[in-house]
N, C-alpha and C positions, 0 to 999 in steps of 0.2 A: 536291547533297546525296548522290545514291545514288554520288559516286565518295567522297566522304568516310569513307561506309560502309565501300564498298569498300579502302579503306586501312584503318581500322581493323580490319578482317575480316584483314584482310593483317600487322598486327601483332598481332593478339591471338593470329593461329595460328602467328606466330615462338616467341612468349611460350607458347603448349602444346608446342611440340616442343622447346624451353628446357629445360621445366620438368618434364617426361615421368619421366624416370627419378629424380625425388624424390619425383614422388605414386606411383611402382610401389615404393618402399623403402619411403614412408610405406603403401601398400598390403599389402605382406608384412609390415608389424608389427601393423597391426589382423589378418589373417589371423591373425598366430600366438595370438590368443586364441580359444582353439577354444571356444564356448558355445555350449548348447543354450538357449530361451528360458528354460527352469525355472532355469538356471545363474545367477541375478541376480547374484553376485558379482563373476566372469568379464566378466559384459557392463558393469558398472560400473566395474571397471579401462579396459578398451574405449574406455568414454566419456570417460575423464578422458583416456583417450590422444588421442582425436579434437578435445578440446575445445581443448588444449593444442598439436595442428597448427592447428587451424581460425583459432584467436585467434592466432599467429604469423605465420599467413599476411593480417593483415589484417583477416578476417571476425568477425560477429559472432556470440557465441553465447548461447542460452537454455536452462539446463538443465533440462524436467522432472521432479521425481521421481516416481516408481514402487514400489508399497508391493509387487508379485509378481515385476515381472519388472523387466527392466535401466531406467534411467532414459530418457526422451525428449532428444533435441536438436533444436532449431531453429538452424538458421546463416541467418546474413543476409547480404546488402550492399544498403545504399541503403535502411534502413526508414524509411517513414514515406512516400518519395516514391512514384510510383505505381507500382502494380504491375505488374509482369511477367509473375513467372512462378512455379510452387510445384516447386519439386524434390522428390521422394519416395525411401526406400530404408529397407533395413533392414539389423540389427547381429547376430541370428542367425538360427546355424544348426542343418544339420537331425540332426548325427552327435555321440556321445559322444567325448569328450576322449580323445586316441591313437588313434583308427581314422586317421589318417593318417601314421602314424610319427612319429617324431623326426631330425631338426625336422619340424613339420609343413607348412610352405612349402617349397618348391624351384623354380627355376628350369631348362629343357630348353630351350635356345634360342629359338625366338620363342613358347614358351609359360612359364604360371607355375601351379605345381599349390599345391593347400590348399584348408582346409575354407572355404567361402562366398566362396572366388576373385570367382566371377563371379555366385554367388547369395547375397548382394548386394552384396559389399563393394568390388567392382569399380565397381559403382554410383556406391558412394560416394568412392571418389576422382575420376570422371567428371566429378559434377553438382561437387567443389571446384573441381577443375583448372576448370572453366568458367567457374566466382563467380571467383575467383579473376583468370581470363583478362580476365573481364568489367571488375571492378575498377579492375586495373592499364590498360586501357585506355578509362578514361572513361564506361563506362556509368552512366547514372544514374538507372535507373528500378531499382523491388523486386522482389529475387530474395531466394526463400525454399525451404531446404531440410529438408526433416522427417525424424528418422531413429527408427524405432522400433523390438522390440526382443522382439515375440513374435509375428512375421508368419507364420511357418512354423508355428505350430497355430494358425492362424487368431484371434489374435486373445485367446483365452482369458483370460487373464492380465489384461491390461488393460481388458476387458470393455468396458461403456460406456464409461469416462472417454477411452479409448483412442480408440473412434470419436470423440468429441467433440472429442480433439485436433485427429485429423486433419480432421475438418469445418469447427472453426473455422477451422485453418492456411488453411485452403485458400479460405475465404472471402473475394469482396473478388479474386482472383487470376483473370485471362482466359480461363489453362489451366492444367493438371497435365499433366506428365513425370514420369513414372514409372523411376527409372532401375535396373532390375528386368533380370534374363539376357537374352539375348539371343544364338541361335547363326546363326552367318555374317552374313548382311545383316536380319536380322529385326527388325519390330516391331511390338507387339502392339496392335491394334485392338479386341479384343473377348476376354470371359474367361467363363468359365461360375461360375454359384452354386456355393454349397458348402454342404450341408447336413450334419451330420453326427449319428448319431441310433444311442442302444445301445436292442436290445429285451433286455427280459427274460423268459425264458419259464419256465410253471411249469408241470407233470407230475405225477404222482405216483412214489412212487418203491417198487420191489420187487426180489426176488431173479430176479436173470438166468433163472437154468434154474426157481426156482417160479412166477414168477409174472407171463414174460414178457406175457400176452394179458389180465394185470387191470391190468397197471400203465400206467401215460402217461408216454413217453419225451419227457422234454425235448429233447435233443438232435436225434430223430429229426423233433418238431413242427419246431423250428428249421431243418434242413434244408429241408424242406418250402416255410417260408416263404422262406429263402434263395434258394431255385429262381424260385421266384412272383414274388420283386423283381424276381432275374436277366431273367423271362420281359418286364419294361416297359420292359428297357431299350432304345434305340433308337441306331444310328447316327447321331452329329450330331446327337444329342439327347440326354435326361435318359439320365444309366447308376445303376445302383443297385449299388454294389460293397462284396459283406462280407469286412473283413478282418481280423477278429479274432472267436476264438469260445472261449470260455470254458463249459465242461461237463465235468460227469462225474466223482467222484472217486477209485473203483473201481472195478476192471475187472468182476467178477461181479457188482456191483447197478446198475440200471438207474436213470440219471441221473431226479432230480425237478426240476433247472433250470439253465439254458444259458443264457448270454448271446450273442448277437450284437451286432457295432459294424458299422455301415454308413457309408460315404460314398458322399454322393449330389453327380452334379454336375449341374446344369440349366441352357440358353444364356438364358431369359427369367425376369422376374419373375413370368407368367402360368405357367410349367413348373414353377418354385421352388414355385409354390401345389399345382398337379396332384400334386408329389412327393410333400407335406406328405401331402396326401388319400389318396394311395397307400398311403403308409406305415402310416396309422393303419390304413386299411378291410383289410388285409393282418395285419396286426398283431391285428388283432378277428376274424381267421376261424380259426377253430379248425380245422387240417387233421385233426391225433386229437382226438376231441369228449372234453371232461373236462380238457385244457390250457387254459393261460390266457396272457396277454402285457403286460405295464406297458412301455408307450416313453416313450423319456427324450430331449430335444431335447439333445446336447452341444453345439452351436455353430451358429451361421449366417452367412454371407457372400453381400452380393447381388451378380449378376452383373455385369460391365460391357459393356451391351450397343455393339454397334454404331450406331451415329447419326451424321447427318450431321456433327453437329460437331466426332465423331473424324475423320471422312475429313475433312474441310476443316482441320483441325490439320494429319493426315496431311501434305495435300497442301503446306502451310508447308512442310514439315521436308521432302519431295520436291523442293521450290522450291530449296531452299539447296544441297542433297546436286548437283544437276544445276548451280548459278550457280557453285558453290565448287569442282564435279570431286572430292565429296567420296564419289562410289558412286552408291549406290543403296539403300531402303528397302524390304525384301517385306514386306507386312503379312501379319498373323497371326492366328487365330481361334483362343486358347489354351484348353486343357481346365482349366490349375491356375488358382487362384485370386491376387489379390493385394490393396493395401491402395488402390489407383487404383477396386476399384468402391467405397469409401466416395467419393471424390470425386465420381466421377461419379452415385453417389446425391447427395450432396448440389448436384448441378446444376452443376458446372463440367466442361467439356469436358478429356476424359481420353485421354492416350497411356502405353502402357506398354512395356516391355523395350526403352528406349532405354539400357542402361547397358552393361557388356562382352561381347564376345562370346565363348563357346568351349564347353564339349562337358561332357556326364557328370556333369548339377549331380545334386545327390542322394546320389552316390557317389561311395567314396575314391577315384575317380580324375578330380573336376571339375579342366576347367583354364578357364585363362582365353588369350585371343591379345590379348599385348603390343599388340600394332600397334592395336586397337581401342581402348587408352582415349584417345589421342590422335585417335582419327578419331572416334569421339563425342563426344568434348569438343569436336574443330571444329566437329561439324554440331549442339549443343545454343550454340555460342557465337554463331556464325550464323548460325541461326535468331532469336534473341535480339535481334542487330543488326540483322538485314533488319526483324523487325517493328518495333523500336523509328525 
């Protein structure tokens, strides 16, 4: 049986080196739709583009709709037989339409530049190229891939229903792969919370030069507290980082109310609590007495912690990389967040940033290394095989 594998293993990865340079064309055309989450339009075009490879290629698809942001997809092979495996990924990104030039994909010898190259749309030709691989060579247990559609502000948009999606998808499924950036040999093991939280401060307000020592300086209360988060933050632990601040709206009279926006990230669900408590008891101390502070929850994301039954995933996907000579795995303890801790809240053993690898996501100049989606497609395809 394990030499059976072993051919199949052996043609599936004919069948990814085959087929490499038409999921990297179908790759630069989902790129070229450059959407932010808020863009539903843009990311709607996207989907009809993906649905229209996906279903060509064999696979199956389910459209979501989405009343904020771009619509859901589910791609399948094999539903209904048992499960496999849940693929993960998302369809925007994080820059406004032209901060990459015109065109906004290019090719530079073994790299490929444009917006959400490798976060995450890299991804998403990976986890196909592998259904796909899977398919055409006989596999016949359930592979399912989820793509959603406002992962870069957490979530926002599609609020609950969103979690809900991806909980149920992933229900019923062994593990979640997350096929999420990834640079050089990396993959992510564990993710920090995301909280993220505006105060509103309130002052009184007066003439600069009459009436600087009656009035209450919003802006300066603000500071104060800003310093005070700064002061809990901890290496390798919770940071409390403000990065928007809204005060003031002439220069001679003394602001009466400032906002601050905070993003808080924390490694445990027990530090996610300690933040919360932070923030508020922080928030309620008046550093100039006669200011006040109303906090506003913007969003939450729980963390994906570490646990054995990521390292034992891990060690699967290590199995196959060393049987196949297909590298090596460095795992990773990542500060950003992704949509892998809803799975692993809802109990199913979670891997993340198995999708492309390459450099500078965030900014106009991510790329993606060619040579990677082919070498994660082999080690998501057997993987796949060896467990089955």
């Amino acid at each position: 049986m394990q030499s059976v594998y072993n051919r199949k293993a052996g043609q599936a990865f004919q069948f990814i080196e085959s087929a490499t340079q038409k999921y990297i064309d179908f790759l630069c055309q989902i790129c070229s739709y450059e959407a932010r989450a808020y863009d539903k339009q843009t990311i709607d075009r996207m989907v009809d583009h993906i649905v229209a490879f996906a279903q060509s290629e064999g696979l199956q698809v389910k459209r979501t709709r989405m009343e904020k942001c771009g619509d859901f997809l589910t791609v399948e092979i094999n539903p209904g037989a048992e499960k496999a495996c849940l693929f993960q990924a998302h369809m925007d990104t994080v820059h406004e339409k032209g901060i990459f030039g015109e065109p906004p994909v290019r090719r530079d010898g073994d790299r490929l530049y444009g917006p959400g190259v490798i976060d995450c749309k890299g991804g998403i030709a990976i986890a196909l190229l592998c259904m796909k691989a899977l398919l055409d060579n006989g596999f016949k247990k359930h592979v399912r891939l989820i793509l959603t559609s406002d992962e870069e502000i957490s979530n926002v948009l599609g609020g609950p229903q969103e979690i809900r999606f991806i909980q149920d998808s992933a229900a019923g499924f062994p593990c979640a792969i997350n096929c999420e950036t990834a640079e050089n040999d990396e993959v992510v093991i564990a993710r920090k919370a995301i909280l993220k939280y505006r105060l509103d401060i309130h002052g009184v307000s007066g003439h600069s030069g009459k009436h600087y020592f009656n009035s209450k300086n919003a802006i300066l209360e603000a500071a104060h507290k800003i310093i005070a988060l700064h002061e809990k933050s901890i290496p390798g632990g919770t940071t409390y980082s403000c990065n928007i601040i809204q005060g003031g709206k002439v220069l001679n009279i003394i602001p009466d109310s400032c906002s601050i926006s905070l993003d808080i990230r924390a490694v445990t669900v027990e530090d996610m609590e300690n933040a919360r408590k932070t923030v508020e008891q922080i928030a309620q101390t008046a550093f100039i007495p006669g200011t006040s502070c109303d906090v506003t929850l913007l969003s939450t994301r729980p963390p994906m912690e570490k646990r054995p039954q990521t390292l034992a995933l891990l060690n699967k996907l290590l199995d196959v990389c060393h049987k196949y000579q297909l590298g090596t795995l460095s795992p990773l303890e990542a500060g950003g967040g992704s949509d892998s801790c809803y799975t692993q809240a809802a109990g199913i053993p979670s891997i993340c940033g198995m999708g492309a690898s390459g450099g500078k996501q965030h900014t106009p100049n991510e790329f993606l290394n060619i040579e990677s989606v082919p070498l994660r497609a082999k080690i998501l395809t057997s993987f796949l095989l060896d467990v089955d």
